[in-house]
C-alpha positions in Angstrom: 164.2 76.9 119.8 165.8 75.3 122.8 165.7 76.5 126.1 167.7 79.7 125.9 164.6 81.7 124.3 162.6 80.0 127.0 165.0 81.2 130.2 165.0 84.6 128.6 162.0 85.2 128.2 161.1 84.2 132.0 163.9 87.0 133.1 161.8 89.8 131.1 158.6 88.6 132.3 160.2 88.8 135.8 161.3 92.7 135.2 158.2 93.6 134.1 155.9 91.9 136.8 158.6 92.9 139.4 158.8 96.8 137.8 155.4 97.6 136.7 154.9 99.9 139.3 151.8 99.2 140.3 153.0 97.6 144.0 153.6 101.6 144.9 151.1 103.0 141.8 152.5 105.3 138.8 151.7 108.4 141.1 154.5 107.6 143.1 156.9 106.8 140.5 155.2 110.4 139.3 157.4 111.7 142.4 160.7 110.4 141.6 160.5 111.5 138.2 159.4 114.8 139.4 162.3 114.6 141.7 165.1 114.0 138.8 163.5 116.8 136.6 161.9 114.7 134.2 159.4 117.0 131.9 155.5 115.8 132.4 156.1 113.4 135.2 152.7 112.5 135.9 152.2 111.1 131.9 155.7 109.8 132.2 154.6 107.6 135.1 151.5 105.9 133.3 153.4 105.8 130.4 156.0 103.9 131.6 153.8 101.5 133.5 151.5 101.0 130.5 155.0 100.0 128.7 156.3 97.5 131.1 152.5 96.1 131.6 151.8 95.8 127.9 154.6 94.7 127.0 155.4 92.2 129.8 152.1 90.9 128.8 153.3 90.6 125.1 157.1 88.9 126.2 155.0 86.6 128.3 152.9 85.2 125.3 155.6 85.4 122.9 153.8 88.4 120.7 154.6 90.6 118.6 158.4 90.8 119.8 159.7 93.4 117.0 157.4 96.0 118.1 157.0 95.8 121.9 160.7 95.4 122.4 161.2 98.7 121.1 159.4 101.0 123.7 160.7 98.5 125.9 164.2 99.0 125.4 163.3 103.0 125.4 162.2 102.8 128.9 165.6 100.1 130.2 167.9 103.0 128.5 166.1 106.0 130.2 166.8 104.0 133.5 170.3 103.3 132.3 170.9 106.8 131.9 169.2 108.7 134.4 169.2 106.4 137.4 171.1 103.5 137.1 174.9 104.9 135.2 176.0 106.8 138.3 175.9 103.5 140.5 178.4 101.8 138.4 178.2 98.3 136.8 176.9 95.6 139.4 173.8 95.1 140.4 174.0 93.9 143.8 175.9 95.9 146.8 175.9 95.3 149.7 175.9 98.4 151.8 176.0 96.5 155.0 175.3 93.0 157.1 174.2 92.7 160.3 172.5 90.4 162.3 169.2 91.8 161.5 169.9 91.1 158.0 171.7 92.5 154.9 171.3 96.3 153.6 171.8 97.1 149.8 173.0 100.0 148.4 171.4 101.1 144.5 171.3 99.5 141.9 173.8 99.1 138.9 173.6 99.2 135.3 174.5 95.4 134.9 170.6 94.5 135.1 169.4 96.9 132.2 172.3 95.2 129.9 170.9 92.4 130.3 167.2 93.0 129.8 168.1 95.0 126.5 170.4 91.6 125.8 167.8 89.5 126.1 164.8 91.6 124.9 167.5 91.6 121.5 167.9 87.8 121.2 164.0 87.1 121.7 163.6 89.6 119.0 166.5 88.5 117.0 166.4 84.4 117.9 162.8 84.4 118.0 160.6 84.1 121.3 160.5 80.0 121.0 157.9 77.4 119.6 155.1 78.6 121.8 155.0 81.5 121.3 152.1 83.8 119.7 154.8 84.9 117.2 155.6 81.1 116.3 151.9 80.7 115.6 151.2 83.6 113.4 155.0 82.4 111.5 153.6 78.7 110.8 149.5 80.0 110.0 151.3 82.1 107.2 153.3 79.8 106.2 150.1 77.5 106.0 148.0 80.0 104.2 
């Protein structure tokens, strides 16, 4: 495990620290799922933000990978399909720059590719020698 598990895994712990939702609180991300019609908005919310905290929690220690990257990647193709498809591929556009500073428009689909990429090569390459996982792995092998 060289650094390429490592840089990874820092890009999904920055998602889910960055989109956990609490900075506004699930009750308003409860709005903008009301908004797009999504059934049970409310339960949606938490739901979601129990899945990005959880699981950003687990990609930060390195555990359990298999499993947590599963509801994880439920949640980045929701967003991929509802919100983000419509806006096209890139990430960043900018809408406008002024001297007051630089307006973006919304946000592409090019950032949810590559949170699902790397939430596949953690799970598939491993989440890297200090990870939780890599301890249970070596205890077993121990035992």
């Amino acid at each position: 495990m060289g650094a390429a598990p490592a840089s990874l895994d820092r890009r999904i712990r920055i998602y889910c620290a960055r989109d956990a939702k609490l900075s506004r609180g699930p009750e308003t991300f409860a709005v903008v799922l009301h908004t797009i019609g999504a059934p049970m908005p409310f339960l949606l919310a938490w739901l979601t933000t129990l899945v990005e905290l959880i699981g950003g929690f687990a990609v930060l220690i390195g555990a359990f990978m298999p499993i947590v990257s599963l509801p994880m990647a439920v949640v980045l193709l929701t967003a991929l399909f509802t919100i983000h498809l419509p806006y096209g591929f890139f990430s960043v556009k900018f809408v406008e720059v002024t001297a007051s500073g630089t307006k973006f428009g919304p946000v592409g689909y090019e950032i949810i590719l590559l949170y699902l990429a790397s939430l596949a090569a953690l799970v598939l390459g491993g989440a890297g020698p200090l990870s939780i996982d890599q301890w249970r792995s070596s205890r077993r092998v121990r035992s």
